[in-house]
Structure formats: C-alpha cells, structure tokens
N, C-alpha and C positions, 0 to 999 in steps of 0.2 A: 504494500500500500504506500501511496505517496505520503508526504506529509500533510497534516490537515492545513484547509483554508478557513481563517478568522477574516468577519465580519464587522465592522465599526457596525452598531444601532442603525444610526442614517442612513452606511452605505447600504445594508438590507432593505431596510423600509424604503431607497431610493430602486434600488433593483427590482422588485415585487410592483413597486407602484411603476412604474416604468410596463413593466411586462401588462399592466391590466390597462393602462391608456393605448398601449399598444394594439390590445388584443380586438378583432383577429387573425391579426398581420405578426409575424414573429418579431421582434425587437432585439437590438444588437446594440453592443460598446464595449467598453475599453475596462479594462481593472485597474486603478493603482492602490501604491500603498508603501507599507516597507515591514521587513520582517513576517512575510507572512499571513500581514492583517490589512484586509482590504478598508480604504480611510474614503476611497472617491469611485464612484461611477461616472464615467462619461456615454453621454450616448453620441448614437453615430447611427447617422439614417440607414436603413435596411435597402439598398438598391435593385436588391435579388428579383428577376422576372416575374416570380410567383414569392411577393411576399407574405401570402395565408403558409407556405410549407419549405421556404427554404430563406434563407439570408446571406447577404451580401456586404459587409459591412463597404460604405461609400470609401472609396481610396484615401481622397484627398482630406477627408472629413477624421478618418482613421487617421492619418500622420498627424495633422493637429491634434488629435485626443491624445496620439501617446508622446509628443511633444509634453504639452498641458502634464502631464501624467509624469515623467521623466523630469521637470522642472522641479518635481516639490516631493519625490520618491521617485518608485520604481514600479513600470509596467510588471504586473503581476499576471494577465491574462486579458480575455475576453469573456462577454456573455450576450445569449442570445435567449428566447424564451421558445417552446415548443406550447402554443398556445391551446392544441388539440391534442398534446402526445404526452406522451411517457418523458421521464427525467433524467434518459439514456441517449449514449449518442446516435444519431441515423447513421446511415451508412454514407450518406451525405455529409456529415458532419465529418465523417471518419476520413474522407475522401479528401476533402477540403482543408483538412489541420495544417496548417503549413510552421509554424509558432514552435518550437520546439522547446521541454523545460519551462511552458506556460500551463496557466489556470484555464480550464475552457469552462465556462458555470453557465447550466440550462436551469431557466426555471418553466418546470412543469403547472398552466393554468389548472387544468383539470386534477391536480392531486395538491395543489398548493404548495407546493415543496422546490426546495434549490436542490441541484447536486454539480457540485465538483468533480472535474477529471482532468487529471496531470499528464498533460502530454508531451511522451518519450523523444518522439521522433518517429515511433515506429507505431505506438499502441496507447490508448485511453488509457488510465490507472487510478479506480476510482476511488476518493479520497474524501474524508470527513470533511462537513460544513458547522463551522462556528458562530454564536455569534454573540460580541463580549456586550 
C-alpha cells in the first residue's frame, strides 16, 4: 500500500463541493500541499469530448494550477469525480495516468466517498484517505 493521503477540512469540503456543482459532468484539478497533506484544491475545467464519463483536464488551465500549487508547496496529485460510478479507476483513467509518484483522488457521487490511488508508473496503489 502507498502511503496514506491527508486532507486539510477545507480542502475536503472544497473537493466534494466541487464534485456536486459539477455533477453530471465529471470535474477535474490539481492537488497541492506538502508533506503528504493536501492544504488546496485547484480546479481546472474538464475539456474531455464527453464530459458526463471521461475528463480532460484543460492544458493551459492545468500549468497555471500547478504553477499556483508549486509557488506555496508541492503538486501532490490530481482529482477528478466519477459522478455515476464506482470510487475505482476506469480503465480510462488507467490508460491516461501519465503523473508518475502522484495522488490520483476520485470522488464517487453515488457512494459519497473519496478514494486515493498512488500512481507507480506502471499500476494504481490504492491508499488511505484522511482527513485532519
């Protein structure tokens, strides 16, 4: 198992509330933070063709986030919301990892729940969700 991902209060409650104005388009951003413990959500517009089941985060919108992010900590990962699915990755999602030694966090609408996955290079590794 990877090591777990911590949550600030805010960034939670900003991630969740994010994922339900979104919904039923999936929603996408940026993780920072440092040591571990995620302190900021950025978002970043969903470009993907079919934004009801896949996401895209916007290029140019993504280098400003993790700028923003990089200036005051450190790029911890990304998140996206599966607004009709499960809190595991697609095979889409699998396919598209490109981040390696990053946070990928879904948050599943239908089950209310985040989950964390550390990805290798090669493979998801799925990992506790905190939150202080």
């Amino acid at each position: 198992m990877a090591p777990p991902l911590s949550f600030s209060r805010d960034a939670y409650d900003s991630l969740l509330a994010h994922a339900r104005e979104g919904a039923p388009e999936e929603i996408c951003g940026v993780l920072g933070g440092s040591d571990g413990v995620v302190r900021s959500t950025h978002r970043v517009p969903n470009v993907a063709d079919i934004p009801r089941t896949r996401y895209e985060l916007d290029p140019e919108e993504q280098l400003t986030a993790i700028e923003a992010v990089e200036s005051d900590g450190e790029l911890l990962g990304f998140y996206h919301s599966h607004p009709a699915g499960p809190p595991e990755p697609s095979a889409t999602d699998r396919a598209r990892a490109t981040w390696a030694d990053a946070y990928y966090v879904i948050v599943s609408l239908p089950e209310e729940s985040v989950t964390a996955w550390y990805w290798t290079g090669e493979e998801f590794v799925a990992t506790d969700v905190r939150v202080e």
